[in-house]
N, C-alpha and C positions, 0 to 999 in steps of 0.2 A: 590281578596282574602278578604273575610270577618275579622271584625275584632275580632269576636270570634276566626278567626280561626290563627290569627296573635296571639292574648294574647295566646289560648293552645302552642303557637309554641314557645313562648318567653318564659314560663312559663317550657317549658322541657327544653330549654337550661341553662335556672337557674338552674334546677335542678342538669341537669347532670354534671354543672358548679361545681355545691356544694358539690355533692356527689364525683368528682374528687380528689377535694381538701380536703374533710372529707378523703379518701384515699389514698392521697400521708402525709398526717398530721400524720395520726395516725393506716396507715395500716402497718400490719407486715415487717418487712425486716431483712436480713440475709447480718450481713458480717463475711467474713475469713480474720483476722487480726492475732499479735500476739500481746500479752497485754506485757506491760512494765512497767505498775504501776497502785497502786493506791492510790487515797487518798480519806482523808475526814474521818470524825466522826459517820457521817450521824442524827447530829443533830445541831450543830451549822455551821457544815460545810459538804455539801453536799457531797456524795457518789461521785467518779468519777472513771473511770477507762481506762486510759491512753493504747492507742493503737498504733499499723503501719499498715496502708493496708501490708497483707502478703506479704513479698519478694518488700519491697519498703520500703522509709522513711516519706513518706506520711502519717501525722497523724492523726490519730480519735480519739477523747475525747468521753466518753459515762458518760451521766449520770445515776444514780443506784438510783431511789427514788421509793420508793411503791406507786401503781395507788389507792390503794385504791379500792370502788370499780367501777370506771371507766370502764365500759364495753367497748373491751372483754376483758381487761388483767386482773382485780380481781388479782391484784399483792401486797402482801402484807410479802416478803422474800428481800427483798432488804439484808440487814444482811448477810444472808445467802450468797447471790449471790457474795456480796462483797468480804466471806471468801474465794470463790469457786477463784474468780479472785487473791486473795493473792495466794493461792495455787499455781495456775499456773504459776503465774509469777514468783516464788521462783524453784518449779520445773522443768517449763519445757517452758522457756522463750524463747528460740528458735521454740518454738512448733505453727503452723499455728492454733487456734483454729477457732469456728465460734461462733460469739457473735449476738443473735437474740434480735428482740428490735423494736422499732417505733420510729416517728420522724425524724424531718430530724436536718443538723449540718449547722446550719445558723449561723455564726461568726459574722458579725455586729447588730441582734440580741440578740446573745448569749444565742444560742438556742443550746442545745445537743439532738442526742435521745436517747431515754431510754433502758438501756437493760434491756431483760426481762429472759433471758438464756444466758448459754453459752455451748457448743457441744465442747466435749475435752475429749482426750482421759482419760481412768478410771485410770492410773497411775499419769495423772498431776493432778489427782482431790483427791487421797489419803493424807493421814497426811502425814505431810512433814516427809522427809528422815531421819533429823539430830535429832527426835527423836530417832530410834534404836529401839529395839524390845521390853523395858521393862527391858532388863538384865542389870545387875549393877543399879538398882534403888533401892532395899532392903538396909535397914539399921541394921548394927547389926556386 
């Protein structure tokens, strides 16, 4: 074997070496959990939103920060997503949601992945209950 044709060989193993790991790092993934909290500011203290793999105590910590515009997620609702996870976990905490997102949860790193969604049904993602409909809020 020529040694052109070792370097082309070695050169696609790199490759497909890197492009693995570019997509186990930072390709999409999808879990069904139930969220149980969250915290953070998401400015002096990062976004977080406390999980259980569904129907286990197995937990998953997700972090909640804007990518910015990091291709492909151009994510910039962290906020937003944050509210969405208060929601749920106030309404409908027994509820199996699915929280999509990237990254992986490397613990002696301390590395989270990022959610980028959550897939929940449209009644745990409404205003919470214990507002009421607006009646008896008049004054007078």
């Amino acid at each position: 074997m020529s040694f052109m044709k070792k370097l082309k060989i070695g050169l696609a193993v790199v490759l497909v070496v890197a492009l693995a790991f570019v997509w186990v790092r930072w390709g999409p993934k999808s879990w069904e959990v139930q969220i149980t909290g969250t915290t953070g500011d998401g400015r002096e203290v990062q976004y977080r939103i406390e999980t259980v793999y569904a129907g286990t105590s197995d937990t998953l910590i997700f972090k909640n920060v804007d990518a910015g515009f990091l291709p492909p997620y151009f994510k910039f609702d962290s906020a937003d997503l944050q509210s969405v996870a208060n929601r749920v976990t106030r309404e409908c905490p027994q509820e199996p949601v699915v929280v999509n997102g990237y990254g992986l949860r490397i613990p002696f790193l301390s590395m989270f992945p990022n959610a980028v969604s959550i897939e929940a049904p449209e009644r745990c993602k409404k205003a919470p209950s214990d507002q009421g409909d607006g009646e008896g809020s008049e004054t007078g």
